[in-house]
DRENZANU-802652 format. One record per residue (C-alpha): y negated, x negated, z negated; residue in three letters. Coordinates in pm, whole numbers, plus 32768, in hexadecimal, padded with zeros to 4 digits. Example, Ala and Ser with C-alpha at 12.3 -4.5 7.8 and 13.67 -1.06 7.14 Angstrom:
BEGIN
81C27B327CF4ALA
806A7AA97D36SER
//
This chain:
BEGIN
08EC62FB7679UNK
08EF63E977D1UNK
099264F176E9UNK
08876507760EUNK
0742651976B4UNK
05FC65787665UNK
0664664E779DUNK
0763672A76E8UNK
070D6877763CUNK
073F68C574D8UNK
074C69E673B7UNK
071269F67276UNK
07F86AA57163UNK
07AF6B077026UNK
081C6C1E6F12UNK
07196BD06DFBUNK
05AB6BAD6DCEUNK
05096A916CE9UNK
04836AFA6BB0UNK
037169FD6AC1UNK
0490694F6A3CUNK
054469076B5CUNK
040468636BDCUNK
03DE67A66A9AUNK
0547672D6ABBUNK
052166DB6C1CUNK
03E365FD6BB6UNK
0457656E6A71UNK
05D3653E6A96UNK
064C65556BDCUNK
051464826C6BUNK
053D63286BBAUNK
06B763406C2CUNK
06A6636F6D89UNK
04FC63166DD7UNK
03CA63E76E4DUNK
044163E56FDFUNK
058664896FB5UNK
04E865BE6EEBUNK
03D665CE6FE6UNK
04F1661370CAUNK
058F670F6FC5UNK
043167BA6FBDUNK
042B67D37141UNK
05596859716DUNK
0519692E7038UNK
03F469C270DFUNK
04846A377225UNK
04A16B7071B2UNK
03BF6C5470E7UNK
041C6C276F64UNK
041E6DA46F02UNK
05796D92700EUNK
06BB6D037038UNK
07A36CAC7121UNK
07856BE67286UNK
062E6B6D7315UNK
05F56BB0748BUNK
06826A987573UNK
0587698575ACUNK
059B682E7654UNK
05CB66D6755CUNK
0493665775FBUNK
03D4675374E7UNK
049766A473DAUNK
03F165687474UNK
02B365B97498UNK
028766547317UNK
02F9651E728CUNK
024F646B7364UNK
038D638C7400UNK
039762C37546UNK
0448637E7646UNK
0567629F76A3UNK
066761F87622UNK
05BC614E7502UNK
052462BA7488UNK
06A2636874D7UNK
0729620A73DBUNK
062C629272BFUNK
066163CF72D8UNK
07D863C372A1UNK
079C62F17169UNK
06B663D070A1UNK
07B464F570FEUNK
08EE6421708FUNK
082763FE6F4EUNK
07F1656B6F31UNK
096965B06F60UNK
09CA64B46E97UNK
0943654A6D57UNK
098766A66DB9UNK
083167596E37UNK
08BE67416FC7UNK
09BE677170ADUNK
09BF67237213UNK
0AC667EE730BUNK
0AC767EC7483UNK
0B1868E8755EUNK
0B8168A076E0UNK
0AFC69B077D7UNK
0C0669AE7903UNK
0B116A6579E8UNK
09EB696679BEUNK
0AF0685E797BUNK
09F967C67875UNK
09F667CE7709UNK
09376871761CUNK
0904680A7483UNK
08E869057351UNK
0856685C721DUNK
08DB694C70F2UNK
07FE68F26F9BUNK
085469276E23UNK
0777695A6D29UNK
075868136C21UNK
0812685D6AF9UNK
078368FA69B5UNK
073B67EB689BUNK
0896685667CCUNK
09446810692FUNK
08BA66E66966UNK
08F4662B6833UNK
0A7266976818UNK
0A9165EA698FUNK
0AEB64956921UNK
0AAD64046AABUNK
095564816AB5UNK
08DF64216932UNK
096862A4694DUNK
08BA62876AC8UNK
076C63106A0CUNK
07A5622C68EEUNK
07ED611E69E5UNK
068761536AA0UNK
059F61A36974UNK
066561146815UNK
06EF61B466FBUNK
05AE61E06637UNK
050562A96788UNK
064563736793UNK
065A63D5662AUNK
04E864356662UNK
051C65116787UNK
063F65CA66B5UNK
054165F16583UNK
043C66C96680UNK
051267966744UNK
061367EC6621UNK
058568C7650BUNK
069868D463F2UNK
070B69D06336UNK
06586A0E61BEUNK
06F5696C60C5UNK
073F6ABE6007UNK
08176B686103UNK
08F46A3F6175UNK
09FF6A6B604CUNK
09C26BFC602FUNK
0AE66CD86096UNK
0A8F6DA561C6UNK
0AF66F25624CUNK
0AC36F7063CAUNK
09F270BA63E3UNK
09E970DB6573UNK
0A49722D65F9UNK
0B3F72166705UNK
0AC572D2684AUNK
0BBF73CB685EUNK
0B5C743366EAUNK
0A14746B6790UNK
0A3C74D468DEUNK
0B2F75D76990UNK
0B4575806B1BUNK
0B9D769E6C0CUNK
0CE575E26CB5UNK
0D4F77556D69UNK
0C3D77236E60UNK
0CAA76266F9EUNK
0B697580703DUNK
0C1974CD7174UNK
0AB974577202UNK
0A5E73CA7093UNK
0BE7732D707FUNK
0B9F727E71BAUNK
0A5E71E67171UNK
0ACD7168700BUNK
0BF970AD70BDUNK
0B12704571CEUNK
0A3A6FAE70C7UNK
0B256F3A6FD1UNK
0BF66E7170F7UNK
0BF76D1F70DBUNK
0CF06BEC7134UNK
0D6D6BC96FC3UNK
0E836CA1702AUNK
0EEB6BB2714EUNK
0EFD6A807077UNK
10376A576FF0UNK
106A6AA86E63UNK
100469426DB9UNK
109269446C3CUNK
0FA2681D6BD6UNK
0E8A69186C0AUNK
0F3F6A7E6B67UNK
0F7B69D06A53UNK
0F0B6908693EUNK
0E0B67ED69A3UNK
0E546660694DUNK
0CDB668868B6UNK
0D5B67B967E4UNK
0E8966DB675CUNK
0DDD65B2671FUNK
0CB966646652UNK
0DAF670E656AUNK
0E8E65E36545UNK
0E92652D63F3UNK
0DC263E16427UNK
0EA163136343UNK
100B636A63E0UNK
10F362956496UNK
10FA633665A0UNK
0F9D633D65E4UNK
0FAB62046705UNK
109262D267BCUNK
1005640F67B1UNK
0EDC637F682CUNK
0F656305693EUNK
0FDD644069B2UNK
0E9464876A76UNK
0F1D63946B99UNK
105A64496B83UNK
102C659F6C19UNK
11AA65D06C24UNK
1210658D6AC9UNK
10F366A96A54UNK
118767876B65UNK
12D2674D6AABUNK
122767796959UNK
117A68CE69F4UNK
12BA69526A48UNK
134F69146922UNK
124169B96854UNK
12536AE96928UNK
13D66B0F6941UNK
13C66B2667AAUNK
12726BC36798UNK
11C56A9B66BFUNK
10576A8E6652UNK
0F8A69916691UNK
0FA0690E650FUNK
112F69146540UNK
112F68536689UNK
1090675365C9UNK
1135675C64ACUNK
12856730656FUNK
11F865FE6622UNK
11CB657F64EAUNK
1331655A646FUNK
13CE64326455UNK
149F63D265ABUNK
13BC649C666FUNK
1371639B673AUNK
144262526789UNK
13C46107678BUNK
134460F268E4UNK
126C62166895UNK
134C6317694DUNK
1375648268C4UNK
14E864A76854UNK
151466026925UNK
16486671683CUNK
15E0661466FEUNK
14A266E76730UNK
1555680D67C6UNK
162468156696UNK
153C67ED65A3UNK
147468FE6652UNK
15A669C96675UNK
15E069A264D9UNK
14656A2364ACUNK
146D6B476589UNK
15B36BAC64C7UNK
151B6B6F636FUNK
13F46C2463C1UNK
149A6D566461UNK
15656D5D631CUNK
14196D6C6244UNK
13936E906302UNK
14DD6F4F62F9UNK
14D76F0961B8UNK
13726F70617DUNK
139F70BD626AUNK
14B571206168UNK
140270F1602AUNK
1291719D60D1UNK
13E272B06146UNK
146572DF5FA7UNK
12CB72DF5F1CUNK
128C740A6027UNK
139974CE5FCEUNK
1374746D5E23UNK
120275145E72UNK
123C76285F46UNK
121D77A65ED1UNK
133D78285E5AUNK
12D979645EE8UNK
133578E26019UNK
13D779CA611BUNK
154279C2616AUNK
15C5795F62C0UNK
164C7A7263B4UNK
17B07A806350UNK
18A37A2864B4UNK
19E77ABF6503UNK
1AF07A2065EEUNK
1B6C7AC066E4UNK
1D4A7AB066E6UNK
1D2779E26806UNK
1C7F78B1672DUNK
1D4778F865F6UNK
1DB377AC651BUNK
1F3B77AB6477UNK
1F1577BB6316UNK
1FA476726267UNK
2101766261C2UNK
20177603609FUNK
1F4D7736609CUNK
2032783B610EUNK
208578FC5FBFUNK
1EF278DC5F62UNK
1E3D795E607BUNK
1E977A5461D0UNK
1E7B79E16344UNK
1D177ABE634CUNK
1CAB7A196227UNK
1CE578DF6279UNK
1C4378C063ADUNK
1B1F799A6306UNK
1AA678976245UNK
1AE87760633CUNK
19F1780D6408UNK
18FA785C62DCUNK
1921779F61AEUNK
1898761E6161UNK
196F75146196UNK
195B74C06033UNK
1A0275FD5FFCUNK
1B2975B960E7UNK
1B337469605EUNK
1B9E74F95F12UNK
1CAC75CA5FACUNK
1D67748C6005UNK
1D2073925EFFUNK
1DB074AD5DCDUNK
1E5273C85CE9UNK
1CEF72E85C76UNK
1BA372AA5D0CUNK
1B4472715E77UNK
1B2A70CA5E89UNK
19D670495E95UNK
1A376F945FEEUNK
1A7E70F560A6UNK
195A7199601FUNK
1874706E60AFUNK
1913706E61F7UNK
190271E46209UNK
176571DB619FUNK
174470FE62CEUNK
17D971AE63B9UNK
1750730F634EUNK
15CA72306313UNK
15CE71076406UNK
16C371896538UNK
165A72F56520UNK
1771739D6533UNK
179874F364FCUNK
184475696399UNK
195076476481UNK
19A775326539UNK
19D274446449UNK
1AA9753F637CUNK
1B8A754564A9UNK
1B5073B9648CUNK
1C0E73DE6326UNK
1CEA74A26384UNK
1D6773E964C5UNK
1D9172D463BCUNK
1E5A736C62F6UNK
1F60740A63E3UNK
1F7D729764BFUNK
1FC77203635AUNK
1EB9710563C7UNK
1E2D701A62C4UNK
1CE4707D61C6UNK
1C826F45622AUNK
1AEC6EF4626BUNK
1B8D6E4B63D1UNK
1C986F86642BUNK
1B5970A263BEUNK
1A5B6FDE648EUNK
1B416FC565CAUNK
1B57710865ABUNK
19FA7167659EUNK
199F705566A6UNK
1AAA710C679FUNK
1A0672626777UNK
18A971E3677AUNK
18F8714868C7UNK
1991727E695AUNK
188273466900UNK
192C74296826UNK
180F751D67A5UNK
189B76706740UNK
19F776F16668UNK
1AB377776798UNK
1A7D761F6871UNK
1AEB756A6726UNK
1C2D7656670AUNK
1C6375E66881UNK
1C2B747B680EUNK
1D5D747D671CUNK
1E24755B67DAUNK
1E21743968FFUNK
1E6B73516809UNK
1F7773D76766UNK
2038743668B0UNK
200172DB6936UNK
20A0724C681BUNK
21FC735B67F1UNK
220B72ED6964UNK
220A716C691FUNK
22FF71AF681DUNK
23D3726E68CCUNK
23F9716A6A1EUNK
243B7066690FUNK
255E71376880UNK
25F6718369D5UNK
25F26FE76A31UNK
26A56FCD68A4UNK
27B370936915UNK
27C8704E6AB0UNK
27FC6EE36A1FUNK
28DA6F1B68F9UNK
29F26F896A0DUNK
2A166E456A7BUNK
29A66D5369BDUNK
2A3E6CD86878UNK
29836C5D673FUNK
29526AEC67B8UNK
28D06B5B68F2UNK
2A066B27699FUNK
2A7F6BFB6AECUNK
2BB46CAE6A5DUNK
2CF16D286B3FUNK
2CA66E756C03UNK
2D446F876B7FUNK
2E7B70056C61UNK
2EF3713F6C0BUNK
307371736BF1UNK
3116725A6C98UNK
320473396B84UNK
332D73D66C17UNK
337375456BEDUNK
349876086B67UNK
357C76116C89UNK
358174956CA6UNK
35CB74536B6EUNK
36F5753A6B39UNK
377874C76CB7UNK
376073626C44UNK
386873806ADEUNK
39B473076AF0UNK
3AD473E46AEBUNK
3BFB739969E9UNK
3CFC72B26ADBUNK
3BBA71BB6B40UNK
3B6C718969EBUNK
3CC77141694FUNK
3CCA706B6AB6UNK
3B726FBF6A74UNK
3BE66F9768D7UNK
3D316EDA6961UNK
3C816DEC6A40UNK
3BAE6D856932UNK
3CEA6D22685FUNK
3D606C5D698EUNK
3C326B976982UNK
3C0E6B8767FCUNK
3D816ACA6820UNK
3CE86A0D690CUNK
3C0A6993688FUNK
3CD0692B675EUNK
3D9B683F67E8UNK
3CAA6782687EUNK
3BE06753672CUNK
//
């Protein structure tokens, strides 16, 4: 109680001024909830400050507070006070901070109020239309909703509708060239605040449990648990982050809470199962609007003048010439050849390799949605073709799109960096196949066919001429060497 005092000083903040409504709300709503002492206090505080401004109220001493509500000054009077203020922060209209000053060692208390919330507002907030229902009935509260809602007529509710609104910069041209440093510094002045010091909160950027549960079907199964998501900040942080990471709408958030499995039997959101599921819309739908790019793509060009004017024919320069085909030698020169990668459609090159029938259905839908959806350029994507047919890779919807995906990623934008592209590619891959052919044969030299380590090879010294002729017999050693073999022929013979 000796922090807060009647003794202690106190501001006021506010950003908003109350209109008729707000007044009505305050009386009609917001009174029965929380009783006529605690908006007395709202009004007080309300009217520290002059209505036609916003922002803090001069510092003043509690004892004020005290005396305009007309509360003993003690501890009884501090007691009350703090209840009718937990009331107003308990439904939203307060906040109490406080701020420690270290040279008066003593504390000071900033009371920031919010405006009550508009009639729409308030009847979405499930905590705040049960508590009124709770203090006046359901009869009273249906009432109240009858006089401050006026519905729409009966006429427009099923008509279709066409938004008119000019946007401002349809309407308005601002002078940006002209640098106002004064005026910059007083709009950041103004426009500082301490949202940027809180920390980012998901719950709040995103979608709202009251904004779920509204636009959830009544009569599913999963209703119990998706109502109890509003005392489970964390799982609708998880459910925020999913619907951001795949860029969901509010209708598709709910429609994936929805499926079966989505929750388990405890009432706990199955993480995967929804980041799959969510993962198999955002693919589906990014497939629909490819496909609804291309066909918008085909209906423009069906409807445009066929007095169109041609492109600026390109050249290319020796340095970024292409190697005409084995295919296409005898049909078309070097010049020509890179002439129209550089200028013709890719439907055109298309037809240069596919001679012998039709281009396939499959290659002419990949191609679309690379040309349409990836926005590639026609001159790179000719290179594209003919990379794939000189690597003798595969027409394949997989082997096109890797291809695509690789240049996409490297940020290949004109002819000459998609010449340089292949080029690299190419080289890398004579080089790979050339340090695979020099371990072949370094390891055919001494290994065998089971994988065995064979003999080293020895070479064998041959003699020459001389040695040869030096080392025959003469006449008398051979008859000599031919009569010792008789000797041991007869030998021989008589032992057997």
């Amino acid at each position: 109680m000796l922090h807060f005092t009647e003794n202690h000083r106190f501001c006021v903040n506010r950003e908003f001024s109350l209109s008729s409504l707000d007044y009505k709300m305050l009386a009609m709503m917001y009174q029965p909830m929380i009783g006529g002492l605690s908006i007395s206090l709202y009004q007080a505080l309300y009217q520290q400050m002059s209505a036609e401004k916003v922002g803090f109220s001069p510092l003043e001493q509690q004892r004020k507070l005290f005396l305009l509500l007309d509360l003993e000054q003690g501890e009884r009077g501090r007691k009350y006070l703090i209840e009718q203020s937990s009331k107003l922060e308990a439904i939203g209209l307060l906040q109490t901070t406080r701020k420690f000053l270290p040279e008066e060692e003593d504390y000071i208390f900033v009371y920031t109020l919010f405006p009550p919330l508009g009639p729409n507002e308030f009847f979405r907030n499930q905590h705040l239309t049960l508590l009124l229902r709770d203090k006046v009935g359901k009869f009273m509260l249906l009432s109240l909703r009858e006089d401050l809602l006026a519905p729409e007529p009966v006429e427009c509710r099923d008509a279709s509708e066409e938004n008119l609104s000019v946007p401002f910069y349809e309407l308005f041209r601002l002078n940006t060239q002209v640098v106002d440093y004064e005026l910059e510094q007083a709009l950041y002045e103004a426009s500082a605040s301490k949202q940027g010091e809180a920390r980012l909160d998901v719950t709040t950027k995103g979608f709202q449990y009251a904004d779920i549960i509204m636009r959830f079907p009544r009569g599913s199964g999963n209703r119990v648990f998706v109502e109890a998501l509003k005392h489970k900040p964390d799982q609708m942080a998880a459910i925020n982050i999913v619907a951001k990471k795949y860029n969901l709408s509010l209708q598709e958030t709910c429609r994936l809470l929805d499926e079966d499995g989505a929750f388990s039997e405890d009432g706990e959101l199955q993480m995967d199962l929804m980041q799959y599921n969510a993962n198999l819309f955002y693919r589906q739908s990014k497939k629909r609007d490819e496909e609804r790019e291309r066909t918008l793509s085909r209906a423009e060009e069906a409807g445009s003048d066929a007095s169109q004017e041609m492109p600026e024919e390109k050249s290319v320069e020796m340095a970024y010439y292409l190697e005409v085909p084995q295919q296409l030698r005898g049909e078309c020169t070097d010049h020509q050849y890179n002439y129209i990668m550089r200028n013709e459609p890719y439907t055109a090159v298309l037809k240069m390799f596919f001679t012998q029938g039709s281009i396939p259905d499959g290659v002419l839908n990949i191609f679309e949605k690379i040309d349409l959806n990836y926005k590639l350029k026609e001159e790179v994507i000719n290179v594209l073709i003919h990379f794939l047919h000189i690597d003798r890779r595969s027409w394949a919807k997989s082997s096109i799109e890797a291809v695509a995906s690789d240049m996409l990623g490297k940020q290949i934008l004109t002819y000459e960096q998609a010449v340089e592209y292949v080029r690299e590619k190419i080289s890398y891959k004579q080089k790979a196949a050339s340090k695979v052919e020099a371990a072949k044969s370094g390891g055919s030299a001494t290994r065998g066919r089971q994988g065995k380590t064979q003999k080293p090879h020895i070479p064998i010294a041959v003699p020459d001429a001389e040695t040869v002729a030096s080392s025959r017999l003469s006449e008398e050693e051979m008859e000599a060497a031919r009569r010792m073999a008789r000797k041991l022929d007869e030998r021989f013979n008589r032992k057997s």
